[in-house]
Structure formats: structure tokens, C-alpha cells
C-alpha positions as CSV (number, residue, x, y, z in Angstrom):
1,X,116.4,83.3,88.8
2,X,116.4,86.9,87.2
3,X,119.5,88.7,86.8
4,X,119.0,92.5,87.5
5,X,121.7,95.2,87.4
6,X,120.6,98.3,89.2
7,X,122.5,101.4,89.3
8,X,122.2,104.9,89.6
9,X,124.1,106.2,86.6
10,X,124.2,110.0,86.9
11,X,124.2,110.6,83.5
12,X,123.7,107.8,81.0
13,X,125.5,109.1,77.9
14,X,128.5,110.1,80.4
15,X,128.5,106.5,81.7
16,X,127.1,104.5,79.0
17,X,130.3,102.1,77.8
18,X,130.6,101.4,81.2
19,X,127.1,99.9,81.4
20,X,127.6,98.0,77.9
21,X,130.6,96.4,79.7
22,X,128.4,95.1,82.8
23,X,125.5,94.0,80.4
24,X,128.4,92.1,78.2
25,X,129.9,90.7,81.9
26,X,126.8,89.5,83.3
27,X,123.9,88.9,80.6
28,X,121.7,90.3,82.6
29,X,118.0,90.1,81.4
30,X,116.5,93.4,83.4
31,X,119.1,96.6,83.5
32,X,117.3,99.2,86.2
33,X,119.3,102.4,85.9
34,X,118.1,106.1,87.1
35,X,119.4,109.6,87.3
36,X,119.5,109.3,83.7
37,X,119.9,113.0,82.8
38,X,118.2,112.5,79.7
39,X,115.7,115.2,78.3
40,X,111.9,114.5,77.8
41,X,111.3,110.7,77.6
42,X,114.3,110.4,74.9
43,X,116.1,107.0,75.7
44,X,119.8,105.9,74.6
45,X,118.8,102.2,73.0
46,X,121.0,99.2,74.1
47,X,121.9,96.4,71.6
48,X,119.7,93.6,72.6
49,X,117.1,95.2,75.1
50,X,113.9,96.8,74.5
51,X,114.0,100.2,76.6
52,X,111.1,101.9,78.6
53,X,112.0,105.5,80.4
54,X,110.3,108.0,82.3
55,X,112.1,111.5,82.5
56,X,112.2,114.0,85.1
57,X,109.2,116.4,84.9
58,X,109.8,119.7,83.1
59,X,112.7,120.4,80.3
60,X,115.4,119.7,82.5
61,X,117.9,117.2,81.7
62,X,117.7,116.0,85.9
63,X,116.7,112.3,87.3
64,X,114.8,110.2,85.5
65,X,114.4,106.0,85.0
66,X,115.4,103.7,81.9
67,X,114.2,100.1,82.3
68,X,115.7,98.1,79.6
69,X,114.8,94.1,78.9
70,X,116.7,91.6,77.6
71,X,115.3,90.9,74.1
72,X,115.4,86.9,74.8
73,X,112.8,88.0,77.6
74,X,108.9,88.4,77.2
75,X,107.7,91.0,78.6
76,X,104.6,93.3,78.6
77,X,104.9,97.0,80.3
78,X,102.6,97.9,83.0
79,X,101.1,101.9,82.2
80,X,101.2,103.7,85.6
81,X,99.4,105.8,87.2
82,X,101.6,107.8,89.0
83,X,103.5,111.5,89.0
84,X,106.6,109.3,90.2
85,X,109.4,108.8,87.8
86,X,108.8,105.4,87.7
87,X,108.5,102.6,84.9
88,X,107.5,99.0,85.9
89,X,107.3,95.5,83.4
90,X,105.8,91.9,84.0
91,X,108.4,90.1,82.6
92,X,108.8,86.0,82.2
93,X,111.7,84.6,82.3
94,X,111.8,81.2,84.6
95,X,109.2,82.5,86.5
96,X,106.4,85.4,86.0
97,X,108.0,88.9,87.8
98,X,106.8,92.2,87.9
99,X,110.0,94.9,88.2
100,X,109.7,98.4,88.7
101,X,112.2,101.1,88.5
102,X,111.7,104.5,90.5
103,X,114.2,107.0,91.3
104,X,112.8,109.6,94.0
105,X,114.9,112.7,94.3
106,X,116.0,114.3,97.7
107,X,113.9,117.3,96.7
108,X,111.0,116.0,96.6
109,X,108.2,115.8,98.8
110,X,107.0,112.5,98.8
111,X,104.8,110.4,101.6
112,X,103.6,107.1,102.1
113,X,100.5,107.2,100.3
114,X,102.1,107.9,96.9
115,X,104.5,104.8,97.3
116,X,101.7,103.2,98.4
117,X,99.7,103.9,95.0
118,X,102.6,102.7,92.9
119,X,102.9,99.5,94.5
120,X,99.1,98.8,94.3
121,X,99.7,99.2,90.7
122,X,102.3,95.9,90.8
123,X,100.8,92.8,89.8
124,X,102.2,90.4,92.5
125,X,105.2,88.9,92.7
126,X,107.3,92.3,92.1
127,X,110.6,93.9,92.6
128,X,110.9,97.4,93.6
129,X,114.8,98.6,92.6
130,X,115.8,102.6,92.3
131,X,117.1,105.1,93.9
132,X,114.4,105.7,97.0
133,X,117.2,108.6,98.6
134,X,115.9,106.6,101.7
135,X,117.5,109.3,104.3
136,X,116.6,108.1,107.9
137,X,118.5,107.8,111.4
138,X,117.4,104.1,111.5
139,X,120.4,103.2,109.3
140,X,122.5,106.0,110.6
141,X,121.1,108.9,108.2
């Protein structure tokens, strides 16, 4: 089994030692954080994980994914092909996994066939983890 920690950090420098912590608790081999805050594709590097980010478009310091791997892990990225703020690995561990990490801000005006294109991209079996700001009154929202 993979062990994945997924959060949304709101600021990774601000919350950083706190991550280190949970990585040092639970050895995790895939860390899945967004709202990053970071500027332009910059990326805060974990001791002993290999880091792939995608930051919010523009100069702003707003939203944005890291995807870090355990460095015990192999591990290949997977380019997309999407305007999403998404980053996505095939990773094998026990067992051959594709995880991707999207974050998808309130703001934006997203529909299905944009999800849709990212998950075409995912080489089967995957793991979708982020922050999808899934609003809807089906879950009381």
C-alpha cells in the first residue's frame, strides 16, 4: 500500500515544520500539498523527496500544487497538458500508481470537460488528491 499525505497547506513556508513533522511521523512515500503560495514554479525542497510544483498562473504568490516523492520511490513524472494547477507521477512502490495533485480555486470557472482532459491524461490505476473546492448541495453545500 502507498502512504499519501494530502493537505491543503495555505502557505508552505508558513506551515512548513509542521509538514517535516508529519513526513518524520508517518514516512510517507507521496506528500500531495496545495495552496502553496509559492511564486512562479519555485518549490521549498524536502530532505528525502524529489519535488514537482505547478504555481498559480500570473506573479501572484496564490494556489498552487507541490508533489513531493519519497526518494526510496521510483518514479517518472507525467508532462500535462492542462491550464489546471495540477502535477501528476507514475510512481512504483509495491504496485505501479499514477497520483495526481490538483488544487482548483473557488474562483475559477471550471466544467467537466477540463477534469475530464486531465484524467484522460492518467495512465490507469491513479489517484486524484487536492483541493477540488467541491461546493454542491448534495453534501450539504
Amino acid at each position: 500500500m502507498t502512504n499519501i499525505i494530502q493537505w491543503n497547506v495555505r502557505g508552505l513556508r508558513a506551515n512548513f515544520e509542521e509538514l517535516r513533522l508529519l513526513c518524520n511521523q508517518y514516512n510517507p512515500q507521496i506528500v500531495a500539498v496545495q495552496k502553496c503560495q509559492l511564486r512562479k514554479d519555485k518549490i521549498i525542497n524536502l530532505t528525502g523527496f524529489s519535488g514537482l510544483t505547478k504555481s498559480s498562473p500570473g506573479d501572484n504568490a496564490t494556489g498552487g500544487v507541490t508533489l513531493y516523492v519519497n526518494k526510496s520511490v521510483l518514479f517518472s513524472e507525467i508532462k500535462l497538458d492542462t491550464d489546471l494547477q495540477a502535477v501528476a507521477v507514475r510512481v512504483s512502490a509495491k504496485k505501479t500508481l499514477t497520483v495526481c495533485n490538483v488544487y482548483l480555486p473557488p474562483s475559477l470557472d471550471i466544467n467537466f470537460s477540463d477534469l475530464e482532459h486531465l484524467i484522460q491524461q492518467l495512465p490507469a490505476p491513479f489517484v486524484l488528491v487536492g483541493d477540488l473546492n467541491a461546493h454542491s448541495p448534495l453534501w450539504g453545500d
